[in-house]
N, C-alpha and C positions, 0 to 999 in steps of 0.2 A: 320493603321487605324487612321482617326482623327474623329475628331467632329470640325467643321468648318476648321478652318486653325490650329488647335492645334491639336499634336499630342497628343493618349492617352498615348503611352510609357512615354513621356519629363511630365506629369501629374502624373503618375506612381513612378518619381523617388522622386515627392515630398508628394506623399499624397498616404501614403499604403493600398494597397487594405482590403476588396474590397470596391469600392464609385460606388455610381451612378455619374453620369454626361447626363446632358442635354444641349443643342442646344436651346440659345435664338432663333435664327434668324427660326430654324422652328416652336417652341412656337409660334414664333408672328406672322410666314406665314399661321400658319393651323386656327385662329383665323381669321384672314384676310382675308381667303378663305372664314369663313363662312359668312363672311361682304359684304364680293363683291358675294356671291351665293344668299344671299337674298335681298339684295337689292331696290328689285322691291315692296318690304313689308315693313308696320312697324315694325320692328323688334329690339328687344332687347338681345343680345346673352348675356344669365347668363353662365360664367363658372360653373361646376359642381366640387365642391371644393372637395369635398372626394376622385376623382382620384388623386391630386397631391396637401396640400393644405402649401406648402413653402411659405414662407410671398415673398422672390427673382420674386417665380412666379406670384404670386398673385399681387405682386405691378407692375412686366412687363405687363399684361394685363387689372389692371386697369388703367395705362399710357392710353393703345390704347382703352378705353372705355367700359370696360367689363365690365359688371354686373355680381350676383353668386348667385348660386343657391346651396342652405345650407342645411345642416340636424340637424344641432345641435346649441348650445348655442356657442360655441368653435368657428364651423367655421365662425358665425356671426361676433364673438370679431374679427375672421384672415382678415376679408375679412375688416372692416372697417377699422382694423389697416393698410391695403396693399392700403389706398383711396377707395373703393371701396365705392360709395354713399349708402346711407341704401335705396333709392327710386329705387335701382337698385339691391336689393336683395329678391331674393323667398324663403321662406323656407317650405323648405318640408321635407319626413318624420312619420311613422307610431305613434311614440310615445312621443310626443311633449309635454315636462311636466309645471308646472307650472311656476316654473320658465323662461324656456327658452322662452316659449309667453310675459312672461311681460315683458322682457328684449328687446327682439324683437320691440313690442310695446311700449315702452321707445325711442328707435329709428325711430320707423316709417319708418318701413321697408314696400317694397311697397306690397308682399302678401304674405298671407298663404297658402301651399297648404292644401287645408283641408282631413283628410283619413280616418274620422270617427264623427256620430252623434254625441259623447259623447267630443271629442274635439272640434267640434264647441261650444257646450253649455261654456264647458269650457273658448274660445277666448272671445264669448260674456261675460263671468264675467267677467273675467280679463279687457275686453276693457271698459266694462261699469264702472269699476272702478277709470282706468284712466281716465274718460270721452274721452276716445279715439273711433275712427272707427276703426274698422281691415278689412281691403281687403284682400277678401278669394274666391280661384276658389278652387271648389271641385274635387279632384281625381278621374276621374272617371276610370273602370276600365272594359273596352271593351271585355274582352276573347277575344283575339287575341291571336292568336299563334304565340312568335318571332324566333322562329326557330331558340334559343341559346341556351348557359347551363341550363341546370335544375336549376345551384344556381343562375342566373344572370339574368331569366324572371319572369318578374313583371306585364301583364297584362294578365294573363288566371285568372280564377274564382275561382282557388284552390289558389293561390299566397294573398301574406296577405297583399298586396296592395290596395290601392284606396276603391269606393262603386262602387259594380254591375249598370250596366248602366243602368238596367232595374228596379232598385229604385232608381237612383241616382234626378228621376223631383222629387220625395217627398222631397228626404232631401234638393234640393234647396228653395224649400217651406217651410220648416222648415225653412234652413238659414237667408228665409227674414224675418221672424217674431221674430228674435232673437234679443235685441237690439243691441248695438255696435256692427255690421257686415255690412258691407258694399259688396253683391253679385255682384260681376265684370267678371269674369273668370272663363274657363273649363279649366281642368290639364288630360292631358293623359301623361302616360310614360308607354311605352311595354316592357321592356328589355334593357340587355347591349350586347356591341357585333352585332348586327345587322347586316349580312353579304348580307342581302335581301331585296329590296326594297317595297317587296309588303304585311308584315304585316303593313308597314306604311300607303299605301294607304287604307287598310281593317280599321284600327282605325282610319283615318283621314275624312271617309267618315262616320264615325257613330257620330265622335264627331261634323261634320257639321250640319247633319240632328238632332243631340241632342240640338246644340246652336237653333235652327230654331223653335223647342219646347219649351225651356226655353224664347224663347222672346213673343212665343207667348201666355207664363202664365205673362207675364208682366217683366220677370229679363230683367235687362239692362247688357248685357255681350259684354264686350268691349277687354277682352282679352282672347286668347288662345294659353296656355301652349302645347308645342306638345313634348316636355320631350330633350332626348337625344337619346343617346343606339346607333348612328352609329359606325359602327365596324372600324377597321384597318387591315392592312395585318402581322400579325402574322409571316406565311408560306413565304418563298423567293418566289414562284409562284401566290401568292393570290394576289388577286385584288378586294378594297376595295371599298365602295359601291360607288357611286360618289354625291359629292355634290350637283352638279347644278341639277341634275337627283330628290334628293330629297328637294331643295328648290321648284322646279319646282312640285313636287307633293304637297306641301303645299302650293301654290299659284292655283296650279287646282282644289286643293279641300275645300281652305278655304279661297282663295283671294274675293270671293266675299261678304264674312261678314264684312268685313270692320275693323276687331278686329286686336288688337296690334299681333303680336307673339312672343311668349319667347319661346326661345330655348337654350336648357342643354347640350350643349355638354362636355365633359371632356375626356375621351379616346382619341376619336378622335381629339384632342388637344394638348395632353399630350403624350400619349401613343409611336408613333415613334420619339418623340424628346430626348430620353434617355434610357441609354444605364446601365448596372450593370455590374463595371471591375473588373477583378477576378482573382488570380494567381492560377497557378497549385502547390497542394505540393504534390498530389503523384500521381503515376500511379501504382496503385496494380491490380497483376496479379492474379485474381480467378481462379477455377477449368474451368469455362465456360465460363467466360466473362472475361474485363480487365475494372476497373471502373479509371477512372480522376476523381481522389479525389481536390477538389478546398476549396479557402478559404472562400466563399460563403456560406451560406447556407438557409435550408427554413425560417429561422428567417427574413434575409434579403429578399427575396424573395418566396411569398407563395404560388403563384399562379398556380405551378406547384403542388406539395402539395395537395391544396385546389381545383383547379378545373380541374387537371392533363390538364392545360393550357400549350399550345405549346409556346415555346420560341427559335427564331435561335438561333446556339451556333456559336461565329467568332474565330479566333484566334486574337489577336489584329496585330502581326505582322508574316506575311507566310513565314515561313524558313525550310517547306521541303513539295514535290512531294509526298509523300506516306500518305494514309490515315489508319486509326484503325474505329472498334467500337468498341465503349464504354458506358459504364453508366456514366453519368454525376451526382458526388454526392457530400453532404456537409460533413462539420463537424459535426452538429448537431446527437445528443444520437438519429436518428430514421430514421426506415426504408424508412421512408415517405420523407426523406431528398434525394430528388434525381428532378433533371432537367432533363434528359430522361435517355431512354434506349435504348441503342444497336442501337448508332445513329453515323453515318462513317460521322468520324473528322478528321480533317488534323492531324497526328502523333503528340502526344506533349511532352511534359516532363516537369520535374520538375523546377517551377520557369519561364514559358510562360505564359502571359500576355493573356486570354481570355475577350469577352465580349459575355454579355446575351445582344439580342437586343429587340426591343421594351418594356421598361422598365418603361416608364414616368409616365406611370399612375397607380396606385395598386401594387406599387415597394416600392418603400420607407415609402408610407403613411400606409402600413398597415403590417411594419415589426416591429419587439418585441428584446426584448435581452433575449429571452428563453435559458438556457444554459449560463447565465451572458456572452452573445455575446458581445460586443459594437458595438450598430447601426455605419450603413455603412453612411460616410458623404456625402455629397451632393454637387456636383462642377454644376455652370454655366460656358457655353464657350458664348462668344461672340466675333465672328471674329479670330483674333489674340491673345486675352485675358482670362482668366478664372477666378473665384472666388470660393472661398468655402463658399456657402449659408448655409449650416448646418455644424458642426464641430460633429469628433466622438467625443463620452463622455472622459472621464478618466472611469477605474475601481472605482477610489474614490467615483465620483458622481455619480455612477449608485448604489452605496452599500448602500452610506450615506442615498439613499431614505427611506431607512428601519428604521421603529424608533422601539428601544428596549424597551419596558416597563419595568418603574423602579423597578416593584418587578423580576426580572432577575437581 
């Protein structure tokens, strides 16, 4: 197995499992894609930093012009530290506190997504103190069904997203009478994963007919946010939703308003450009089962875990005809520590070289040292080349974090 022209084994002998490793070259092709899909629009693609937010990656696509789409104070400081322009950052976001607005607005980042009355009042203090404007599209929040995880959709009426779209013309009314706010933009975002093209066109056709109402209470809305959420192929048979298929529904249903569009992608960016390598250290034989105990585990990756997300399992290099099933598990103290079950894998043994694939994106960003693990580091391949974008810790300086108080 490689990842471009480098093999993972000759990576392996230098840098002990388990690491993620990513693929510049598909990074910067699945970006590209969305460049040349929309085309036909004004378009601003923000990366969605919370799938993957490596300063490595974040500065490869701010090279090729990306802008980002933020949730916090954190990834604002990653994204300008990686060039990322502040007029090319959204920040969105349910609980956006004092702080992180004025800091934001200190930058002159180009919007807010707004997800609550009680935080626009808030932007407007903060901006009118700066004597600043803050550019703010409201979240709106369609009830559309995305026909994903239960933990990963975001536009039905129970999810603690966005305002219901059927009070969302008051609180633009509100919006404009607020000072330092400047009303520009509608934000919809339905879910992650998106395997289906057509909650997109159900919400893209409400937020058209919504812009067509807010112009004609007088707002000037010059942009629309149409979020992220397209899916990838998971599954070795799946087939993932198609680009041109979904710019093309955003140019049917919203080319004729004339508004900028931003789009979030990050999965679909991130997600099949990296991979989680992994040695095997046991294969213990149960009463019932036989589980490939690896050096892996849900600390490193949670997804399996957290949203019993499907992940292929490869061998890195095939050196035998016969297959097993097996439970796929970690080291970590818990039952929950398990990649699948009772899933027919090429025979392995102790000291074989696996990878978990599609890993790029809610791999490494949102794994912990539960168990005093040390996070898994983090290799770029580019062509014939590699680098180590993140280094694992020492034990020292994962411990050192700890401060004793002096009466101890």
């Amino acid at each position: 197995m490689h990842v471009e022209n480098v093999s993972i084994a000759s990576i392996a002998k230098d840098i002990p499992t388990p690491f993620y490793c990513y693929s510049y070259s598909a990074i910067k092709e699945n970006y590209l894609a969305y460049k040349r899909t929309f085309s036909q629009q004004d378009t601003l693609i923000c990366y969605a930093v919370k799938a993957n937010a490596n300063q490595a990656i974040l500065k490869s696509l701010a090279n090729l012009g990306a802008g980002a789409d933020v949730v916090s104070e954190g990834e604002i400081r990653r994204a300008l530290q990686a060039g990322i322009p502040a007029n090319k950052i959204v920040f969105s976001g349910v609980a956006k506190t004092r702080d992180e607005i004025a800091y934001a607005l200190v930058h002159n980042i180009l919007q807010f997504n707004v997800e609550s009355e009680p935080e626009l009042a808030l932007i407007s203090e903060i901006a009118s103190a700066q004597n600043k404007v803050a550019g703010i599209s409201i979240r709106i929040n369609p009830n559309v069904c995305a026909n994903t995880h239960a933990k990963i959709t975001t536009g039905k009426s129970e999810n603690k997203f966005g305002i219901p779209i059927a009070k969302a013309q008051s609180v633009y009314q509100y919006a404009a009478s607020l000072p330092g706010i400047k009303v520009q933009g509608v934000d919809v975002h339905i879910g992650s994963q998106l395997t289906d093209l057509e909650p997109y066109k159900q919400a893209f056709s409400k937020v058209a007919e919504f812009v067509a109402v807010l112009r004609s209470d007088g707002h000037n809305i010059s942009i629309i946010d149409i979020g992220g959420g397209l899916g990838i192929d998971y599954h070795e048979n799946e087939t993932p939703p198609n680009k041109e298929e979904y710019a093309q529904i955003a140019q049917e249903l919203l080319g004729h308003l004339g508004c900028k569009i931003i789009v979030e992608p990050g999965r679909s960016i991130l997600g099949n450009a990296g991979i989680l390598v992994s040695s095997v250290v046991y294969i213990k034989k149960g009463e019932a089962r036989q589980f490939l105990i690896i050096d892996a585990g849900m600390n490193d990756l949670i997804r399996p875990s957290m949203y019993d997300a499907y992940h292929q399992i490869k061998p890195v290099e095939h050196t035998t005809n016969t297959s097993t099933f097996y439970d796929v598990v970690g080291p970590v103290c818990e039952t929950g520590d398990t990649f699948t079950k009772q899933r027919e894998l090429p025979t392995a043994q102790a000291g074989d070289l696996i990878a978990i694939l599609s890993c790029g994106a809610y791999g490494s960003v949102m794994s912990s040292t539960y168990n005093t693990r040390l996070s898994a580091p983090e290799i770029m391949v580019k062509e014939n080349q590699y680098s180590v974008i993140k280094s694992r810790p020492s034990y020292e300086e994962v411990i050192e974090q700890d401060i004793i108080p002096h009466w101890l």
